[in-house]
N, C-alpha and C positions, 0 to 999 in steps of 0.2 A: 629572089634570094631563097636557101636553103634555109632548112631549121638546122642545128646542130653546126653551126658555125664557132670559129673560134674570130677571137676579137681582128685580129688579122686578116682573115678572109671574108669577114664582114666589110672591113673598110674595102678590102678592095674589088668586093660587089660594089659596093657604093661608086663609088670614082669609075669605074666601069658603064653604071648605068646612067649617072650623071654627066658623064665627058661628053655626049653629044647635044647639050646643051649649057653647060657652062665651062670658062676658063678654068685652069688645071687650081691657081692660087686660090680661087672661089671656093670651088671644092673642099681644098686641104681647110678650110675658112671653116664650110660645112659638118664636116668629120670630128675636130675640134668641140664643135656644137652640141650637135648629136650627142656625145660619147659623154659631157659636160654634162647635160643635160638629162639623158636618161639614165646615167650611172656614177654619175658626178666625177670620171677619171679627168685627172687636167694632161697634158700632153707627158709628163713622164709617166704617168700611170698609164697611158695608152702605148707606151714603147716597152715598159715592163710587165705589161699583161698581154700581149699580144698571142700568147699561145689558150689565154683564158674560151672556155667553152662558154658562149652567149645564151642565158634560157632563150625558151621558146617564143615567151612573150614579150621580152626583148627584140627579136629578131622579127617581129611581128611587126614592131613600135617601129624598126627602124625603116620596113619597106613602106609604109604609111607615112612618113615622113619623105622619102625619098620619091612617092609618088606624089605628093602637096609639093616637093621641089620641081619637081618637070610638070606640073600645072604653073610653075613661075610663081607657087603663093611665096612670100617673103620669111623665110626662117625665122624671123623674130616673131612673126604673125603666127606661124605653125605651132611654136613655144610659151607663146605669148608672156616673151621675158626678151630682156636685151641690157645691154651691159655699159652706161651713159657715166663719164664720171669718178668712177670707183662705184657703183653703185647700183645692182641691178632694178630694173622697175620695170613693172609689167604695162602692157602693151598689147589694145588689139585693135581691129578696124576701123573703129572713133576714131585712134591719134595715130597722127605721124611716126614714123621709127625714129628717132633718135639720132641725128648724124657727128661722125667726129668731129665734121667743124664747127657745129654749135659749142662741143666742148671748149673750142679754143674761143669761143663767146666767153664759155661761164668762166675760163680762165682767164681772160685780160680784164672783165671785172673783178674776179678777185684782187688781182694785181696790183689795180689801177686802185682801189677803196678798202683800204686798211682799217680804216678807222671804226668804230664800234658803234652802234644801235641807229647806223644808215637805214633810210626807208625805201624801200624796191617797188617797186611795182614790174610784172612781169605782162606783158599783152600778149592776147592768144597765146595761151601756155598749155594746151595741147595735152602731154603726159605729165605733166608737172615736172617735167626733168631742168630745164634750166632754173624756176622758182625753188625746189626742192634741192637742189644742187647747190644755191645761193645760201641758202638755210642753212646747211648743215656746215658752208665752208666761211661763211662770213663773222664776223663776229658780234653777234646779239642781235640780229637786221630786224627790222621786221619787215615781211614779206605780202604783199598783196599779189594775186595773180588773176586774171581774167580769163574768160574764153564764151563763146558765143553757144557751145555744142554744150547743152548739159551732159551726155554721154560721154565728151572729153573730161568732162570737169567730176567726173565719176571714178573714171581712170585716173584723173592726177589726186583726188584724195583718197582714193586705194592707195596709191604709191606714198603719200604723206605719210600716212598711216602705219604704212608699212616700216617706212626709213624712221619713222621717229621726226619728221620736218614739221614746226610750227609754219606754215601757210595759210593766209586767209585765200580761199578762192573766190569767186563771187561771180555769176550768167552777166556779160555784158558782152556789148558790139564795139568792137573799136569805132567805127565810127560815126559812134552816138553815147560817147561816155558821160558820168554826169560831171560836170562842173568840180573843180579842186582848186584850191588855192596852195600854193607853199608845202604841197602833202611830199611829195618826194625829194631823196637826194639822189635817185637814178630810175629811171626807167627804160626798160629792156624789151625791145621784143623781136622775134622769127617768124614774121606775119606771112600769109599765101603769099608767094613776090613771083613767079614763074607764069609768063604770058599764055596765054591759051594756043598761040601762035607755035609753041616750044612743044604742045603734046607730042607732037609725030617724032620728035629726036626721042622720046622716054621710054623707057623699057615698060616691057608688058608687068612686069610685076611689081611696078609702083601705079600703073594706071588701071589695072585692075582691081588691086586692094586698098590703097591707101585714099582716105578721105578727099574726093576732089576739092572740098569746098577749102581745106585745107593746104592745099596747093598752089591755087588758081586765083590768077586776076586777069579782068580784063585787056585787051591788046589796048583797047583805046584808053585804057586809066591802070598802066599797070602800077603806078608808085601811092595807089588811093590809100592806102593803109599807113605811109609814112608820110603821108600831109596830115589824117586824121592825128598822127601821134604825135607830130613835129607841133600841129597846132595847139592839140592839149595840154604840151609839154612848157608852150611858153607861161600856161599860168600854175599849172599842177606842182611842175619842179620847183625846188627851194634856187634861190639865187646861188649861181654856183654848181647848181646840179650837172646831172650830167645822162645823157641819152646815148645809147646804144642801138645795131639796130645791124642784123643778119641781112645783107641783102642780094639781089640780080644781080652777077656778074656783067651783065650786060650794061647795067643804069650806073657806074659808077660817079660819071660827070653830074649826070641828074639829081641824085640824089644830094652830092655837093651843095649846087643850086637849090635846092628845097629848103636845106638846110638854111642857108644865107639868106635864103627870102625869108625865114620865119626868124630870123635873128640869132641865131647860134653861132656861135664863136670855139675857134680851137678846134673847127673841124677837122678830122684823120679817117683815113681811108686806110684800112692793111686788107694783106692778101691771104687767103687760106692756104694750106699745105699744099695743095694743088697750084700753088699760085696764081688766083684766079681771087680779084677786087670780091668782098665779103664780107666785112663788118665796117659800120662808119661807127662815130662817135663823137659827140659835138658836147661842147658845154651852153651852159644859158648864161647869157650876158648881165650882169647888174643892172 
């Protein structure tokens, strides 16, 4: 790209050198970003400033970016910000990006638990984005959240911090948590769920940057993390609680089954906006 561009003929450098590597929608996705980002226009300020002259260092910022795009790194990662929620929270190679269908997580527990000063626990919570998200939208909860990476759990109390979210976070393994009795009325978690078997279908710019250990379970034990949590959950939850839980498209039936072998009752299964099986949800039996 040129110095001395006007806002106009920047983007359509951009889409130009971009288009032989990604979809056209992607793109328009990317530009958005950019322009968000390093000049805070939202999409009408990029329709009415379009004849604006970009500085230099600008124009600098934006081929540095568009060259991190055709390496495949992941725009959120380039920015290290991303937009979960109503609520932006930063983000870098430690945690996962933030998907929208976790948002329809954090929204069918809002939904579902109206009531005031519920206790959460969130497992493997990564950016703190579903715990912090719980915090801010519940009413008076209190919030625990775990994660096994201290470098995640670095990232989610930056984000805390940042949003103003009371979170306790605390280094733990799901599956080797300590003993609880009656501690919760929900436990939530978006544990690694994707077989190792599934890498070769994955785009290069989630297997390049994003945390594998974070991703990944074994072919021969893929549902290890929702037996460690199912089994926790029968003495942790209060009677009546109620468990959540992101999971494989693939394991829908299985996970049913896990449920029902640990005693959970009121099982449901919904589908994300892709219509693709995605979050279960069970209660604990009296």
């Amino acid at each position: 790209m040129n110095a001395q561009q006007t806002l106009e003929q920047s983007i359509r450098e951009i889409k130009k050198s971009l288009s032989p590597a990604y979809p056209q929608g992607e793109i328009d996705g990317f530009v958005k970003i950019i322009f968000r980002q390093l000049l805070h226009y939202d999409t009408v300020d990029i329709l009415l400033r379009k004849d604006t002259v970009l500085p230099d260092f600008i124009v600098e910022k934006i081929n540095k970016v568009v060259i991190e795009l055709l390496d495949r790194r992941p725009i959120q990662y380039i920015f290290n910000n991303t937009y979960f929620h109503g609520h932006n929270f930063y983000v870098d190679g430690s945690v996962l990006i933030p998907r929208p269908e976790t948002e329809e997580l954090v929204d069918m527990i809002i939904d579902e638990n109206k009531e005031s000063d519920l206790k959460v626990l969130d497992a493997g919570t990564g950016s703190g984005c579903i715990a912090i998200s719980l915090a801010l939208a519940m009413k008076f909860p209190t919030v625990d959240a775990i994660d096994i990476s201290e470098n995640a759990l670095d990232v989610a109390r930056r984000n805390a911090q940042t949003l103003k979210a009371k979170v306790n976070f605390h280094k733990c393994d799901i599956t080797d948590m300590p003993a609880a009795q009656n501690a919760y009325d929900i436990i939530v978690s978006n544990p690694p769920y994707i077989a190792e078997s599934e890498k070769r279908q994955m785009d290069k710019n989630v297997l390049d940057y994003e945390p594998q250990t974070a991703l990944f379970v074994p072919d021969n034990d893929p549902l290890k993390f929702y037996r460690a949590l199912s089994n926790y959950g029968k003495s942790a939850l209060k009677n009546g609680g109620r468990i959540y839980f992101e999971i494989n498209s693939r394991f829908p039936d299985e996970i049913t089954e896990l449920l029902k072998h640990y005693g959970y009752g009121s099982i449901e299964l919904s589908r994300d906006m892709q219509g693709l099986w995605r979050f279960a949800r069970a209660d604990k039996q009296n």
